[in-house]
C-alpha positions in Angstrom: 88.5 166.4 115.9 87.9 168.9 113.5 85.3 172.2 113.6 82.8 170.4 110.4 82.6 167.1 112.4 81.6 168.2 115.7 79.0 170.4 114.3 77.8 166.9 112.3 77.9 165.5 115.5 75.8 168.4 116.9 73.5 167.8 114.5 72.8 164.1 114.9 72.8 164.9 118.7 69.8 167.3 118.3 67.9 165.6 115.3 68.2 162.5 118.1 66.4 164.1 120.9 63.9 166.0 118.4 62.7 162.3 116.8 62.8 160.8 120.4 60.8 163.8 121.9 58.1 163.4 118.8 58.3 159.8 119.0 57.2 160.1 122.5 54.3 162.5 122.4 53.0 160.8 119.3 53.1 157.1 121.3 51.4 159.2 124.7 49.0 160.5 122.3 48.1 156.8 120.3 47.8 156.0 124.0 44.7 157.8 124.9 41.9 155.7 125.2 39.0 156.4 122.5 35.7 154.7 122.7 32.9 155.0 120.9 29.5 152.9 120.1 29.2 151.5 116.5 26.0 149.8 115.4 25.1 145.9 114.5 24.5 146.0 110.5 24.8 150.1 109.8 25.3 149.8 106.3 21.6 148.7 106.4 20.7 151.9 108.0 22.1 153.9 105.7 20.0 154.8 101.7 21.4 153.8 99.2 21.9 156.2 96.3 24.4 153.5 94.1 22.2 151.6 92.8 22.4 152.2 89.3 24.6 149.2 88.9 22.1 147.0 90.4 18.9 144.9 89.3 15.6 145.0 90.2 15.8 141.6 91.9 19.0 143.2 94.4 17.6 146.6 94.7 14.3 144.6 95.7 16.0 142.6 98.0 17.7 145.7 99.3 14.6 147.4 100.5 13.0 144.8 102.2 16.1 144.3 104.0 16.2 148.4 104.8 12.2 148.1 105.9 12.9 145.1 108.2 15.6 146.4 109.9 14.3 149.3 110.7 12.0 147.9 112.4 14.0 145.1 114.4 16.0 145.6 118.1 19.3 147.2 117.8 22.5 145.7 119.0 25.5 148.1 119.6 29.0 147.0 120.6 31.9 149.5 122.0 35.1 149.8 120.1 37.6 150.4 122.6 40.2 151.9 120.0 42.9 154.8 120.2 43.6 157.2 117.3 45.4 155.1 115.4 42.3 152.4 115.8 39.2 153.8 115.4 36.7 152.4 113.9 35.7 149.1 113.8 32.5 146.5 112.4 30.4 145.4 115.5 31.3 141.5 116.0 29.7 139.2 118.5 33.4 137.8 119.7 32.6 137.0 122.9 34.6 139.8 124.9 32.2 141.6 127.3 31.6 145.4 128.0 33.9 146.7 130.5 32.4 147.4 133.9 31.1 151.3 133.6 27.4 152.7 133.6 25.1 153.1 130.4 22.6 155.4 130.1 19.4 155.8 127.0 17.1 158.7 126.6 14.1 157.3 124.9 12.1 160.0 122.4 9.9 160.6 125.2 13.1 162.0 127.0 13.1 159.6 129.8 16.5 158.7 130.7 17.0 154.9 132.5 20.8 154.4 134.4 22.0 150.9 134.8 25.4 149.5 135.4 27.0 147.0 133.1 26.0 143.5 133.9 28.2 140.7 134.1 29.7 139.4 130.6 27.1 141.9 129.1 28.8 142.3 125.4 25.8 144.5 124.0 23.6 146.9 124.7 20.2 146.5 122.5 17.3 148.9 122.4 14.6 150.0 122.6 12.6 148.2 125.1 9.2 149.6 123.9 9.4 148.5 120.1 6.5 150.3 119.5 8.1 154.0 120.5 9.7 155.4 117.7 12.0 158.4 117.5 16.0 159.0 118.4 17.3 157.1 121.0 20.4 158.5 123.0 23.0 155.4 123.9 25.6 156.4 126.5 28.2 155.6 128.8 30.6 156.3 131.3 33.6 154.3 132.1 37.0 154.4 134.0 40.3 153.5 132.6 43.8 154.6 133.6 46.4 155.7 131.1 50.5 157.2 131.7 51.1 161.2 131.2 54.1 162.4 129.4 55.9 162.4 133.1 55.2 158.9 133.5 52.3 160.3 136.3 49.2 157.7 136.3 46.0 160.1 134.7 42.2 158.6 135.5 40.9 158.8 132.1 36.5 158.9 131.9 35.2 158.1 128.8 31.5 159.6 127.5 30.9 157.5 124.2 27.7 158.5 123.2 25.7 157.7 119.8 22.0 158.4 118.3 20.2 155.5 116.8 16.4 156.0 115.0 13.6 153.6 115.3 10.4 152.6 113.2 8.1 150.9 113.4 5.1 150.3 111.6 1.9 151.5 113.5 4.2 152.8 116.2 3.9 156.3 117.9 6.3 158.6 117.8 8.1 160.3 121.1 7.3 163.5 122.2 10.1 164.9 123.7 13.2 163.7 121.5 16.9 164.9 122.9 20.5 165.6 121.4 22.1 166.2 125.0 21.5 163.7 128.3 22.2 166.6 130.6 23.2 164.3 133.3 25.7 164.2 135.9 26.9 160.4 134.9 28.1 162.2 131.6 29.6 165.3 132.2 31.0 165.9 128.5 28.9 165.5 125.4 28.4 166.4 122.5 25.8 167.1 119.8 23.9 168.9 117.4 22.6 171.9 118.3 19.6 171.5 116.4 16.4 172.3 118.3 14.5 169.1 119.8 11.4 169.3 118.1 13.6 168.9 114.5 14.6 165.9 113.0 12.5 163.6 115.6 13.6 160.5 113.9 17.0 160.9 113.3 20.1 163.9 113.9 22.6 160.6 113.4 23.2 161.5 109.9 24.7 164.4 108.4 25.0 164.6 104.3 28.2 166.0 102.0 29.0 169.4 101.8 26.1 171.2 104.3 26.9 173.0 107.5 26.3 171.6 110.5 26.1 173.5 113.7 27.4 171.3 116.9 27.7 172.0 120.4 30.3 170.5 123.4 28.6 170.6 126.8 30.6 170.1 130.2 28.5 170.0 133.4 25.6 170.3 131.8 26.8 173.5 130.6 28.0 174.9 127.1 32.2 174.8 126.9 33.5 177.6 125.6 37.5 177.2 123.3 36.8 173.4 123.4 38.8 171.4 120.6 37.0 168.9 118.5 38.7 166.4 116.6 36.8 164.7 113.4 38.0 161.7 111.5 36.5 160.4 108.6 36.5 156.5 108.1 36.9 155.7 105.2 38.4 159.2 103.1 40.3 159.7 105.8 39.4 163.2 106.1 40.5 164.9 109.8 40.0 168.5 110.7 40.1 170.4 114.2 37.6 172.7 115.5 37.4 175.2 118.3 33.8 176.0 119.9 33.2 179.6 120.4 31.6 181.6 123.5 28.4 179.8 123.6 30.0 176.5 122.9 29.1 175.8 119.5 31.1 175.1 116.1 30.1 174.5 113.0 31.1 171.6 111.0 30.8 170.8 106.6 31.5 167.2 106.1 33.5 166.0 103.1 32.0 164.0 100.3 34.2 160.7 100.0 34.3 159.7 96.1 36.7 156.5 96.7 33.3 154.7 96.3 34.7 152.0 98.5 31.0 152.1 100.2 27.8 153.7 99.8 28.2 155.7 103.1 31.0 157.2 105.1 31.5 157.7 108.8 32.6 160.4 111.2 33.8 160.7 115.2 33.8 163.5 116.6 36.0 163.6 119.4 36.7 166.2 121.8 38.9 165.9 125.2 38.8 168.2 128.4 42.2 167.9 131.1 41.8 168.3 134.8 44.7 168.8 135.3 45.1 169.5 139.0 43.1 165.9 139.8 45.4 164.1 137.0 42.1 163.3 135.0 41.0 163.3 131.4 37.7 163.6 129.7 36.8 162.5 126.5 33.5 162.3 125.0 33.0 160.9 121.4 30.0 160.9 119.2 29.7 159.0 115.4 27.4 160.5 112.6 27.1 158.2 109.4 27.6 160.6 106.3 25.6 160.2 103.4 27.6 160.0 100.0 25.7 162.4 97.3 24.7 161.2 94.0 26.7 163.2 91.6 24.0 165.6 90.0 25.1 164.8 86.8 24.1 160.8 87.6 21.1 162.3 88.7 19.6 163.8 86.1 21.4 161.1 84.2 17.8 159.7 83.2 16.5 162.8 82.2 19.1 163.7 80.0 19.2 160.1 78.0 15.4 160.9 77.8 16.2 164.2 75.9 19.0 163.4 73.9 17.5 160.2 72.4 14.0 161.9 71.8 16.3 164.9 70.4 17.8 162.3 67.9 14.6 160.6 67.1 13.2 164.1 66.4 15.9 164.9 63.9 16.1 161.2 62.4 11.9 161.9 61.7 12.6 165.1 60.1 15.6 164.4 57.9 13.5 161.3 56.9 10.4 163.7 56.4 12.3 165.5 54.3 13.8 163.3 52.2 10.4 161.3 51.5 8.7 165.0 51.0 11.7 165.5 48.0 11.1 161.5 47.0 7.6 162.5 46.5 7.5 165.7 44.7 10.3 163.9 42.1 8.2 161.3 41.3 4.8 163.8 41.1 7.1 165.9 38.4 8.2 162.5 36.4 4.4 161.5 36.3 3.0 164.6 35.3 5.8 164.8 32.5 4.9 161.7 31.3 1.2 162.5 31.5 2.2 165.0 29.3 4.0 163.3 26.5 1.4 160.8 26.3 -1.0 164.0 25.5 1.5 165.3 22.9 1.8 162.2 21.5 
C-alpha cells in the first residue's frame, strides 16, 4: 500500500469520527426537552399594523374580534418541543398536560399552586374576569433525558409566559410581577422592567428597541448565564450572556417576510447540576410586533401633498394660460374698437 493512499485512508478515518462525534452532540442536543406555553388564538392578541390591504368591512370585523377577545378566558396549551420543534399553534387534540405543578401570579401578585389534574389539557385564566393586568402562567415538570455518556440526567422544566387581560369596567391589579420568586420555579426569566411599568402587558417586545432581561436562579440574579433566542418565523437565533447582576440586553429583529402580521420569540436559557445529573431549563415567549415601514406610514400624508402639490401647479399653469387668453382677446377688442373709430 502506497504512502498517498494510507494518508487518504487517514483522512476518511478522521473526517469519520469528526461527522460521527458532531452527529452525536447535535442528536443529544435536539434531545433536550423544550417546553414552553403558547396561547389559544394569539394572532388576535396581537395589532395589526397591515391593514392597508384590507376593507372597512374586514378591518371592522377585525376589531370587534380584538375587543372581544380581550375580554374573554384564556386557554393555553404546552408545546412539548426540542430545538429542532419549537413552536407550535395551540390545538385542542385531546392529549393531556403531563403530570407537573402550575403556578399563576395574578396582577395583585398573589401566586395560587396547584398540581395538574387528571386529563387536564389546558390551563385557562383568570378566574376573577373582572381583574385586569399581567398574569404570570408557570410550571414545573420532570422528565428524564440521556447525557453524552449514555448517564440518565433528571431534566426540570420552568416554562413560563405573560398573558394581559381587559376587561371593560374591570379594575386593574395593584401589584403586577415579571418574576414568581418561588421555590416551585427555581429558573426564570424576565424583563427587568420595574413592576409598576407596563401593568397590562411586558409580553410584547417591538423591532429594533433594546430590551433589558434578567435570568433568576433561587430566587436570585445568575450571573454568566446563556440565553438562547429563536425567532419563529425569520428564523432569527442569537446567544446572550447575563452579566454580574444577571441581566442582558436583547434588540429583536424586524421580520419583513410578511408571512404574518406578528413574529414570535423563546427565550431559552439552561443551568447543569452537574454533580446530581440534573438539568434546568426555563423558557419564556414574547410576541414581536412587526413595524410599519415609516415610509407606509406617512404613506397618506405624502399622497395628500403630492396630489395637492399637482393640483396647485395644474391651477396655476391653467391661471396662467387663461390670464394670457384674456389679455389677447382684451388687445384684439380694443384694436378693433379702434378701427371702427378710424373708420
Amino acid at each position: 500500500m502506497g504512502l498517498l493512499t494510507r494518508f487518504v485512508l487517514l483522512v476518511q478515518v478522521l473526517l469519520l469520527v469528526c461527522s460521527t462525534q458532531l452527529l452525536a452532540e447535535q442528536s443529544t442536543e435536539q434531545s433536550v426537552p423544550i417546553w414552553s406555553w403558547v396561547l389559544e388564538n394569539e394572532e388576535l392578541y396581537v395589532f395589526r399594523f397591515d391593514q392597508d390591504d384590507l376593507n372597512w368591512r374586514q378591518i371592522r370585523t377585525e376589531r370587534d374580534q380584538r375587543k372581544d377577545i380581550h375580554e374573554q378566558p384564556k386557554h393555553l396549551g404546552l408545546v412539548r418541543g426540542s430545538k429542532g420543534r419549537l413552536f407550535a399553534k395551540f390545538t385542542r387534540d385531546g392529549s393531556p398536560l403531563p403530570a407537573g405543578t402550575l403556578l399563576v401570579k395574578d396582577p395583585d401578585g398573589h401566586t395560587r399552586t396547584t398540581q395538574v389534574a387528571p386529563k387536564m389539557e389546558e390551563v385557562v385564566l383568570p378566574e376573577n374576569q373582572m381583574l385586569n393586568g399581567r398574569y404570570l402562567v408557570g410550571g414545573h415538570f420532570v422528565t428524564h433525558t440521556r447525557t453524552d455518556d449514555g448517564a440518565d440526567q433528571e431534566v426540570h422544566l420552568y416554562p413560563k409566559t405573560l398573558v394581559g387581560h381587559r376587561k371593560s369596567g374591570g379594575r386593574p391589579g395593584s401589584f403586577p410581577a415579571f418574576f414568581f420568586n418561588d421555590d416551585a420555579i427555581p429558573l426564570e426569566i424576565g424583563s427587568a422592567l420595574s413592576p409598576a411599568r407596563r401593568r397590562m402587558g411586558g409580553g410584547h417586545q417591538r423591532p429594533h428597541e433594546s430590551y433589558d432581561m434578567e435570568v433568576r436562579y433561587m430566587g436570585k440574579p445568575l450571573p454568566d448565564a446563556t440565553v438562547e433566542v429563536f425567532a419563529e418565523s425569520s428564523k432569527w437565533h442569537r446567544i446572550y450572556r447575563s452579566d454580574a447582576a444577571g441581566r442582558f440586553a436583547v434588540t429583536p429583529f424586524d421580520d419583513r417576510s410578511r408571512q404574518r402580521h406578528y413574529d414570535k420569540l423563546l427565550y431559552v436559557v439552561q443551568v447543569q447540576d452537574a454533580p446530581n445529573h440534573i438539568l434546568h431549563v426555563a423558557t419564556l415567549p414574547v410576541i414581536i410586533f412587526r413595524n410599519r415601514p415609516e415610509w407606509t406610514s406617512h404613506l397618506w400624508g405624502y399622497g395628500f401633498w403630492v396630489i395637492a402639490g399637482l393640483l396647485g401647479i395644474c391651477l396655476l399653469v391653467g391661471g396662467n394660460i387663461y390670464r394670457h387668453h384674456r389679455q389677447r382677446q382684451d388687445v384684439l377688442i380694443r384694436f378693433d374698437q379702434c378701427r371702427v373709430k378710424e373708420d
